[in-house]
C-alpha positions as CSV (number, residue, x, y, z in Angstrom):
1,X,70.2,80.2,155.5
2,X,69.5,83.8,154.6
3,X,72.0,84.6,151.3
4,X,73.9,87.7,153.4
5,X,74.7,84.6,156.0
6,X,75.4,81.7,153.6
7,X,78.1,84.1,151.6
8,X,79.8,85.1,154.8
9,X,80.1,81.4,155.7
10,X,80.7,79.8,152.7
11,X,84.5,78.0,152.7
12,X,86.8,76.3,150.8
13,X,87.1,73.2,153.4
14,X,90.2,71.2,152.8
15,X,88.8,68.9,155.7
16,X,86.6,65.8,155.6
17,X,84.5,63.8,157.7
18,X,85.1,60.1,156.7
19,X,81.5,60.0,155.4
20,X,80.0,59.4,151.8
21,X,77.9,61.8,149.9
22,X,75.0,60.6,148.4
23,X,75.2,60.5,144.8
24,X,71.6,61.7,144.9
25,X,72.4,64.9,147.1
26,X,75.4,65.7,144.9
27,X,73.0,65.4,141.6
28,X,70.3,67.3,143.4
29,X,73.2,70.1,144.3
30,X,74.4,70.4,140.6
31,X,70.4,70.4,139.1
32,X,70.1,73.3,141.5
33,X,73.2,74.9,140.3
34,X,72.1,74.9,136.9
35,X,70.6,77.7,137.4
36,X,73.0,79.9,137.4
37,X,73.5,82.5,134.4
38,X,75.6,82.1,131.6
39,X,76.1,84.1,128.4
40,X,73.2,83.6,126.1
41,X,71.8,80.8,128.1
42,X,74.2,78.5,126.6
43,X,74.9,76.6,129.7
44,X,77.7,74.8,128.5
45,X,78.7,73.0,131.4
46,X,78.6,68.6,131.8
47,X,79.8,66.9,134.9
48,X,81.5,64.2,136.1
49,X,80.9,62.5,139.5
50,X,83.7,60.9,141.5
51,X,83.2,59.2,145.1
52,X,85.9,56.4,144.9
53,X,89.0,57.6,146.8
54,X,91.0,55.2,144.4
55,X,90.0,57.2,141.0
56,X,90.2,60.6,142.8
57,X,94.3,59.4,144.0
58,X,94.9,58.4,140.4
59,X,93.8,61.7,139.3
60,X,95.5,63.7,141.9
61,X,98.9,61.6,140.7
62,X,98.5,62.5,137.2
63,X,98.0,66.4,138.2
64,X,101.1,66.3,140.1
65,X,103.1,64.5,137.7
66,X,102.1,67.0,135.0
67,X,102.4,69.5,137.1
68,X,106.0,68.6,137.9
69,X,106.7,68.3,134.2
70,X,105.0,71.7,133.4
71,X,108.0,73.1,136.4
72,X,110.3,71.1,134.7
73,X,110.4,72.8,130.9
74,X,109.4,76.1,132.3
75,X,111.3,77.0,136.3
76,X,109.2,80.4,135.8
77,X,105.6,78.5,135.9
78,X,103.4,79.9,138.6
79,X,102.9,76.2,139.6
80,X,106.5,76.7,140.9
81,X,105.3,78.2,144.1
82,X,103.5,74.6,144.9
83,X,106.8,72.5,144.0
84,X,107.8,71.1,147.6
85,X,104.1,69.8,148.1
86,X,103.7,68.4,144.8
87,X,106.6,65.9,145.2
88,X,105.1,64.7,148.7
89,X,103.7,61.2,147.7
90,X,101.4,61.4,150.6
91,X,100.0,64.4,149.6
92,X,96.1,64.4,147.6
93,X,95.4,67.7,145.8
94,X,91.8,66.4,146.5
95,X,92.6,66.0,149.9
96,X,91.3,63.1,150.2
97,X,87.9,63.8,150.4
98,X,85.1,61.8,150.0
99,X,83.5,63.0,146.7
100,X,84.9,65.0,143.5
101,X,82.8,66.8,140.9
102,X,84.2,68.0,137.7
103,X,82.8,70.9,135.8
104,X,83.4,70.6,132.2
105,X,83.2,71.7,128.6
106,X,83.6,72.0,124.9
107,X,87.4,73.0,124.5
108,X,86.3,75.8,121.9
109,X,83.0,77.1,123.8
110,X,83.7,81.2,123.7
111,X,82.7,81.6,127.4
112,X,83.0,78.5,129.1
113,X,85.4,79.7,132.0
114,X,83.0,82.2,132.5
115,X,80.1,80.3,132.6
116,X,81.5,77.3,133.9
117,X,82.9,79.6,137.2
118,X,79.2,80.9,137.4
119,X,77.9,77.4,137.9
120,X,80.6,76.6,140.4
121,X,79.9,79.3,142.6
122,X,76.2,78.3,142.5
123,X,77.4,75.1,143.3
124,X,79.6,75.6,146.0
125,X,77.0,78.1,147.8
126,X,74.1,75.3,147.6
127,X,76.0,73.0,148.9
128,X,76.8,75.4,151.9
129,X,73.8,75.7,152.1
130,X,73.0,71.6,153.1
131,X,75.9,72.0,155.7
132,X,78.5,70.2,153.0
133,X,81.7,71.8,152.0
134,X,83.9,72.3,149.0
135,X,86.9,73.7,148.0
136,X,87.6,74.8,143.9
137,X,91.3,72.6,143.2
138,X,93.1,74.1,140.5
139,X,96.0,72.0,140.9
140,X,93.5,69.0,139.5
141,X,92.8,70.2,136.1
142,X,96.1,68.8,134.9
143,X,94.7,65.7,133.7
144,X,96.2,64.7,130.6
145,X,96.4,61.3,129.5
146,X,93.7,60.1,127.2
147,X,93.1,56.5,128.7
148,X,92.5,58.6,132.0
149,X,90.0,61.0,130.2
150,X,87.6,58.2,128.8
151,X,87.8,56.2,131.8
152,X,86.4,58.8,134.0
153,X,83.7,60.2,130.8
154,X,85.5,63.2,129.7
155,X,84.5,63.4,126.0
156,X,87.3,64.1,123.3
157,X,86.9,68.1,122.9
158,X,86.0,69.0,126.4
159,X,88.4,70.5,129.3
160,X,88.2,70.4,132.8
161,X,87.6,73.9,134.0
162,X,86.9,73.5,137.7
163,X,87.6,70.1,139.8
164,X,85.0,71.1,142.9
165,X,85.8,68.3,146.2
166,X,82.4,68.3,148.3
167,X,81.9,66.5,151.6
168,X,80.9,66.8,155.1
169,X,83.3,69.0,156.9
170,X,85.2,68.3,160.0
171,X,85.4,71.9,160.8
172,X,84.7,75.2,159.5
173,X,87.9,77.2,159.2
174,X,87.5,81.4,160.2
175,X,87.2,83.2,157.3
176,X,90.7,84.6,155.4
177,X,91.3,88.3,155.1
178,X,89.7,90.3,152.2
179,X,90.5,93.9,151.1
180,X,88.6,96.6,150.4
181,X,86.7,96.5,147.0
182,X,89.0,98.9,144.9
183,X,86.3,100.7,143.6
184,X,87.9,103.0,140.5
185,X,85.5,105.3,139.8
186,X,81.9,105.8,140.6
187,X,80.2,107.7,137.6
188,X,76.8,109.0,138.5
């Protein structure tokens, strides 16, 4: 895919076919997505691989709970807006697809949203580009509880930073509004 068309077609795909990703593809996706910049090469990012739909539920339960509890002690939270959803037991902030990646790193590394958000993009644009799909979930970084954390391999020190879902998608959805660039100024 020419990049002009993969960046037009890239989407985040909520979506899945009932179909497993091969660990392999999904390894070979984030080795290609490691080459994405970051600021002084430090490539901070570490992964962790989920494809079992039980793990992925428990961890969509625990970011809802925490979630709840974050809306709880503070009504003004910007997670307000997702309240009604977040108390539908049916619903799977992973959306129950078939395969969950986790893009991590050390808690006190100076750019690591940056460059951890560079690496995602990569990822999510490679993995276009195989005819997969993924979709960045925000609502699962709320993972707190330290039995949780070492069962699925996050070491002490690190934070989530973006919980990427990949799979085969059912559809492709038509692309959301953008705006205009704003552009400010243009010194010449």
């Amino acid at each position: 895919m020419e990049v002009q068309e993969l960046l037009k077609n890239r989407r985040s795909i909520r979506d899945y076919e009932e179909k497993e990703v091969p660990v392999e593809t999904v390894t070979d996706i984030i080795r290609e997505s490691c080459l994405a910049p970051s600021s002084g090469n430090g490539q901070p990012w570490q992964f962790v691989v989920i494809n079992r739909k039980e793990t992925m539920k428990r961890l969509s339960d625990e970011s809802k709970k925490n979630l709840l509890s974050d809306i709880a002690q503070n009504p003004d939270s910007p997670a307000k807006k997702y309240e009604d959803i977040l108390r539908n037991k049916e619903f799977n902030v992973f959306y129950n697809a078939p395969c969950l990646v986790y893009v991590i790193g050390p808690r006190d590394y100076r750019s690591l949203d940056v460059d951890c958000s560079l690496f995602a993009c990569y990822f999510m644009l490679t993995a276009a580009a195989r005819g997969l799909g993924t979709c960045w979930i925000g609502l699962g970084t709320n993972v707190r509880t330290p039995e949780l954390m070492r069962e699925i391999g996050i070491p002490k020190g690190c934070r989530i930073v973006a919980p990427i879902i990949i799979g085969y998608p059912k559809n492709i959805p038509e692309p959301s509004p953008r705006n205009e660039p704003k552009m400010l100024k243009i010194v010449s």
